[in-house]
Wavefront OBJ file of the C-alpha trace (Angstrom):
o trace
v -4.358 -9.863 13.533
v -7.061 -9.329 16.064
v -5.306 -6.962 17.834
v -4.817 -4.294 15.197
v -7.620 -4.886 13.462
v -9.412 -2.054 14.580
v -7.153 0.178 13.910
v -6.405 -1.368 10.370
v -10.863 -0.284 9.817
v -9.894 3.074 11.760
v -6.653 3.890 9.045
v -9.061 2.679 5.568
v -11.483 5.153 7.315
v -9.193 7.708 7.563
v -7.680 7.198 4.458
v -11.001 7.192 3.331
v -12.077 10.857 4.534
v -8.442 12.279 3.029
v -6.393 12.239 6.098
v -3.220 10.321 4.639
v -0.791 11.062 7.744
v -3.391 9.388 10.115
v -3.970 7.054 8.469
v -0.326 6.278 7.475
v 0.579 6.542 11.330
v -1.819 3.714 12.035
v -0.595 1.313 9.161
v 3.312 1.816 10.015
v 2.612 0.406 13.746
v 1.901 -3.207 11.653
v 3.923 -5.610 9.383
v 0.960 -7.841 8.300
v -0.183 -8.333 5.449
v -3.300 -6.053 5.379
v -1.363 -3.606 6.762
v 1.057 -3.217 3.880
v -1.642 -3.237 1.741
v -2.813 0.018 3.217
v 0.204 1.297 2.986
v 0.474 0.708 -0.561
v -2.300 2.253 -1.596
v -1.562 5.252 0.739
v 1.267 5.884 -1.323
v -0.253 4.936 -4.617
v -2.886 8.051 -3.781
v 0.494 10.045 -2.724
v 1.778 9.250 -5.888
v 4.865 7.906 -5.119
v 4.461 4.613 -7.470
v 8.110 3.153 -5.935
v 7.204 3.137 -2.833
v 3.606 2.217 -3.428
v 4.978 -1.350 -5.140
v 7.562 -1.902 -2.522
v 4.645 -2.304 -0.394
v 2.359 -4.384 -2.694
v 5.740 -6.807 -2.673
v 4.520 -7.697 0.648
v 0.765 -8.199 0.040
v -0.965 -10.826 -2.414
v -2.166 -8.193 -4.509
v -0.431 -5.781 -6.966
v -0.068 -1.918 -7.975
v -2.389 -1.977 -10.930
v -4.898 -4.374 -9.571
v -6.857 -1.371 -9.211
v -7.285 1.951 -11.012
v -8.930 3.637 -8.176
v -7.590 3.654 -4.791
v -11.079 4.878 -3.496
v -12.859 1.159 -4.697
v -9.259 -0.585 -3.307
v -9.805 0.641 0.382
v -13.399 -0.307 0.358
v -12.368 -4.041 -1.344
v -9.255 -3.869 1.900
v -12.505 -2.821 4.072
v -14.758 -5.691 3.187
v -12.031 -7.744 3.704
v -11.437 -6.839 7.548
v -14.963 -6.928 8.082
v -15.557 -10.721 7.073
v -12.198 -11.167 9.697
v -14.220 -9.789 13.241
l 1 2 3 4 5 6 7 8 9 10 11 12 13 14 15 16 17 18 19 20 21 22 23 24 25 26 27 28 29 30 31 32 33 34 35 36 37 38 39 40 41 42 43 44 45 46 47 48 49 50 51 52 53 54 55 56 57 58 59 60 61 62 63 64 65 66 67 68 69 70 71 72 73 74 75 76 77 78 79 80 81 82 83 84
C-alpha cells in the first residue's frame, strides 16, 4: 500500500476537482482495496450503478453507504491520511 498511496490522495484529489479520467487512470494501475473503492465511486458519479457495485464487491463498503460521492471521497481521504 505504501507505494501507491500517493497516488491513491492524488486520484480522490482529482476526482475531487471533476477530472474523472485522471483520476480513473490512477485507480486502474491498483487492485487494493482502497483503490476499488475509488473506482466505485468514480463510476457511481458516472452513473453507471453496475459497474459502480462491481467495484464496491471488492471493498468493505457498499453502493448506498453514501448518498453523496463528494462526502465518500473525503471519508476514502481521511482514511489514507491516518495510513502515511
Amino acid at each position: 500500500m505504501a507505494g501507491n498511496l500517493e497516488e491513491l490522495k492524488v486520484a480522490v484529489q482529482a476526482a475531487l476537482n471533476d477530472e474523472w479520467d485522471r483520476s480513473h487512470k490512477i485507480v486502474q494501475e491498483y487492485g487494493d482495496s482502497h483503490a476499488c473503492w475509488i473506482h466505485a465511486v468514480l463510476h457511481k458519479i458516472e452513473g453507471d450503478a453496475g459497474n459502480s457495485r462491481y467495484w464496491y464487491a471488492r471493498t468493505r463498503h457498499q453502493y448506498e453507504e453514501y448518498m453523496d460521492p463528494r462526502v465518500e471521497l473525503q471519508r476514502i481521504a481521511q482514511e489514507l491520511d491516518t495510513l502515511a
